[in-house]
C-alpha positions as CSV (number, residue, x, y, z in Angstrom):
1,X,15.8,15.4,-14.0
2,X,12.2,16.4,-14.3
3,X,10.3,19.6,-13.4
4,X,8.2,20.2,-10.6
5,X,5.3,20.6,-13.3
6,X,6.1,17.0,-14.2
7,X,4.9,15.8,-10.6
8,X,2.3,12.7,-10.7
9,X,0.9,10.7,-8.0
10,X,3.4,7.5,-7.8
11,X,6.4,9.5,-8.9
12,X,9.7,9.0,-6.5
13,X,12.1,11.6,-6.0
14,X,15.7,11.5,-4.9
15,X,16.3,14.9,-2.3
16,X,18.8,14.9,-0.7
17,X,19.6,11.3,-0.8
18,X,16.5,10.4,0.3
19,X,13.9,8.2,-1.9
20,X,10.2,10.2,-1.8
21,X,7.2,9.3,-3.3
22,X,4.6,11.7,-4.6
23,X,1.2,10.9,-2.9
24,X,-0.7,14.1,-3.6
25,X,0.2,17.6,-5.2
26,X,-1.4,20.5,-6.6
27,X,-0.3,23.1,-8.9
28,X,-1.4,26.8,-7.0
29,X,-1.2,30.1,-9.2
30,X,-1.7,32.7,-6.9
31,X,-3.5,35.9,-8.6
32,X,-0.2,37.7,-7.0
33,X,3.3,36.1,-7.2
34,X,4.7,33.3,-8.8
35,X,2.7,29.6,-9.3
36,X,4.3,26.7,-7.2
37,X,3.7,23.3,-6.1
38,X,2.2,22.4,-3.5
39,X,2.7,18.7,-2.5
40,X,2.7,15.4,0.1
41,X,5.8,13.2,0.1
42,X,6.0,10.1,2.0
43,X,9.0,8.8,2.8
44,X,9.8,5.6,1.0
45,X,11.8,3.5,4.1
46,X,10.5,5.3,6.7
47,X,6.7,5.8,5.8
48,X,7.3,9.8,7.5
49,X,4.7,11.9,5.3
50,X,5.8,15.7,5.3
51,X,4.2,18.3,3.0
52,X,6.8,20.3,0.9
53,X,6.3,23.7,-1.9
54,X,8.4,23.7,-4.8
55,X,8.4,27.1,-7.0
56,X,7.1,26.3,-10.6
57,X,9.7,24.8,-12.9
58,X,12.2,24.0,-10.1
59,X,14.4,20.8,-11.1
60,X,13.7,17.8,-9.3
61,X,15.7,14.8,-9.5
62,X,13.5,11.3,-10.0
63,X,14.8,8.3,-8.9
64,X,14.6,5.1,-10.8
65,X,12.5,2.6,-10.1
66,X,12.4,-0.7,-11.2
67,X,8.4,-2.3,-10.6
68,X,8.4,-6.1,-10.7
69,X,5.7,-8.4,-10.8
70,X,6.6,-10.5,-8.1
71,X,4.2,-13.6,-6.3
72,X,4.3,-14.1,-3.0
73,X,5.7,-18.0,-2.0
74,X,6.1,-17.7,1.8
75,X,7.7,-16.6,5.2
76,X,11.1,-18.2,5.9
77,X,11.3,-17.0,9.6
78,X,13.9,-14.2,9.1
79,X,11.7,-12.6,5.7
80,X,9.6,-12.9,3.2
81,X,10.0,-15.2,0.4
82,X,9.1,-13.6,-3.3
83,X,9.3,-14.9,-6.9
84,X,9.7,-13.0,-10.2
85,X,7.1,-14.4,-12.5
86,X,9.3,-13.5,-15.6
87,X,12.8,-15.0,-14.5
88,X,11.6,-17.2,-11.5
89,X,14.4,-15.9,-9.4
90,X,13.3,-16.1,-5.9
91,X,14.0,-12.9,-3.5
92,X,14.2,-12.9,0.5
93,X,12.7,-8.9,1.5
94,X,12.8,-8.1,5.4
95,X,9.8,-7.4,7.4
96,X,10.8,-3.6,7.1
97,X,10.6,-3.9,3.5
98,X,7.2,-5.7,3.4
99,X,5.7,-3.8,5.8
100,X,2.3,-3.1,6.4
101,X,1.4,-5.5,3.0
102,X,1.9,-7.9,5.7
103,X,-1.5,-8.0,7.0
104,X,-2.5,-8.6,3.9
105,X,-0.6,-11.0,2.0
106,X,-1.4,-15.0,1.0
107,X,0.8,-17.5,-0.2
108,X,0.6,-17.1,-3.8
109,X,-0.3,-14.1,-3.7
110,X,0.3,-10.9,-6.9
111,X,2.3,-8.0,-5.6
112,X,4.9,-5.7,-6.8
113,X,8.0,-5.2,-5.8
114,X,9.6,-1.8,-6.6
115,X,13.6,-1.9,-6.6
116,X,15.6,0.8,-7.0
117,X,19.0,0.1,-7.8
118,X,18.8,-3.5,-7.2
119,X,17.3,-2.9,-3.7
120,X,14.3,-3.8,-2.6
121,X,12.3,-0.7,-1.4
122,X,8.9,-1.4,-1.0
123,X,6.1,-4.2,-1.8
124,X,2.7,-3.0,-3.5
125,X,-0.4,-5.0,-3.5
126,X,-3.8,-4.6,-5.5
127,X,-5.8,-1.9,-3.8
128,X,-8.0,-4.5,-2.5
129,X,-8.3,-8.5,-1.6
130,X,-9.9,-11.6,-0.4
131,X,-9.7,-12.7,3.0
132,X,-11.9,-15.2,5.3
133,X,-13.0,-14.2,8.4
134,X,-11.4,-16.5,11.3
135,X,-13.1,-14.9,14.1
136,X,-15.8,-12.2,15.0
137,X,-18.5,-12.8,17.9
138,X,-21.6,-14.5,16.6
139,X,-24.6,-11.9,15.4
140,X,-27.4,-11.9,17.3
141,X,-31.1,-12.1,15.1
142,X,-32.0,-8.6,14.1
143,X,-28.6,-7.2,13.2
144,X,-28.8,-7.7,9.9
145,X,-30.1,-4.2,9.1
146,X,-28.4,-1.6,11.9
147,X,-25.2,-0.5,11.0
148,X,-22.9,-1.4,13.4
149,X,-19.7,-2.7,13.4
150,X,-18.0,-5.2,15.1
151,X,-14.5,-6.5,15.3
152,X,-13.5,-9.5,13.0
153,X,-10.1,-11.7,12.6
154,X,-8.9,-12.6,8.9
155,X,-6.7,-15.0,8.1
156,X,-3.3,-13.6,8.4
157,X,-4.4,-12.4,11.7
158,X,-5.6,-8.6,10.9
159,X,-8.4,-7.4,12.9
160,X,-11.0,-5.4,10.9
161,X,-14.4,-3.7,11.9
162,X,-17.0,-5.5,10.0
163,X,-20.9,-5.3,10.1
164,X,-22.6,-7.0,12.7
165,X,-24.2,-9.7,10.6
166,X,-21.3,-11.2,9.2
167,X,-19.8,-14.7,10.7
168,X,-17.0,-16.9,11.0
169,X,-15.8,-18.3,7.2
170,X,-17.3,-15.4,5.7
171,X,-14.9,-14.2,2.8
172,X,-14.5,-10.4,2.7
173,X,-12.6,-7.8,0.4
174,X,-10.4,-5.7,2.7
175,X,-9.1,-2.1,1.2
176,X,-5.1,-2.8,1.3
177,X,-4.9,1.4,1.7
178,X,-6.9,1.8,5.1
179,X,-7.8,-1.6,6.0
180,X,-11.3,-1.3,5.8
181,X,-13.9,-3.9,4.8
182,X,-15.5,-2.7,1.5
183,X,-18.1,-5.9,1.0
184,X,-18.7,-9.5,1.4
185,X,-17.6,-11.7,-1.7
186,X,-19.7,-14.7,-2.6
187,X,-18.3,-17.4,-4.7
């Protein structure tokens, strides 16, 4: 049990039998009244984000969870193949699971696994990666300075807004949070 003064950013909660993790919060002392803590909870299984006030000092119970550093191997056809890199166990997760990492994950890939109570909950990845560009519509000379965007293919099959210079094999680092493109990488 923790306090709601003890909030931080990455903290999961247990209310009412539901896992929650802390994306934002933000202690508020009003100049009448009693301080309280303003903060955003999203929904660990179901991604739902819902804002929520806890009075200062209210008990909040905080789940554990166990964060493993986990490569990805491959997809199976029914999930998502993952190894530990300390015991080299090998763990199936469902697509619901994976989610979103999805559109972002290589074979061979770092991510980590949180678990809580030997069940998979969600998959985290670095906050950004490599990808190659599959497909985008050629540029046309002149475009290197505008800033427009176009649409672009990556490799496992995300489509991302990129600038209108940028071609086909191009290597790109992608923002795993909004799936932006944040810059071209050059070897």
């Amino acid at each position: 049990m923790a306090t709601s003064n003890d909030l931080k950013n990455g903290m999961v909660l247990n209310i009412e039998g539901q896992l929650w993790a802390v994306t934002e919060f933000q202690h508020v002392k009003p100049g009448k009244g009693a301080a309280f803590v303003r903060s955003k909870l999203k929904n660990v299984l179901t991604g739902k984000v819902v804002e929520k006030t806890f009075n200062a000092g209210v008990k909040v119970e905080v789940a554990t969870v166990d964060k493993r550093d986990m490569t990805y191997l491959y997809n199976d056809g029914e999930g998502y193949v993952f190894m530990d890199k300390d015991t080299y166990d090998q763990v199936t997760l469902p697509e619901a699971v994976v989610g979103d990492a999805v559109n972002y994950m290589l074979e061979n890939q770092e991510a980590t696994v949180a678990m809580h109570e030997g069940n998979p909950i969600y998959v985290e990845l670095p906050a950004s990666v490599v990808l190659e560009v599959t497909y985008t519509e050629p540029g046309l000379q002149g475009d290197r300075s505008s800033g427009g965007t176009k649409p672009a293919t990556v490799e496992t099959g995300l489509q991302i807004q990129v600038p209108l210079f940028l071609e086909n094999n191009t290597k790109v680092r992608v923002d795993t949070r909004t799936g932006d493109y944040l810059g071209r990488v050059t070897d």
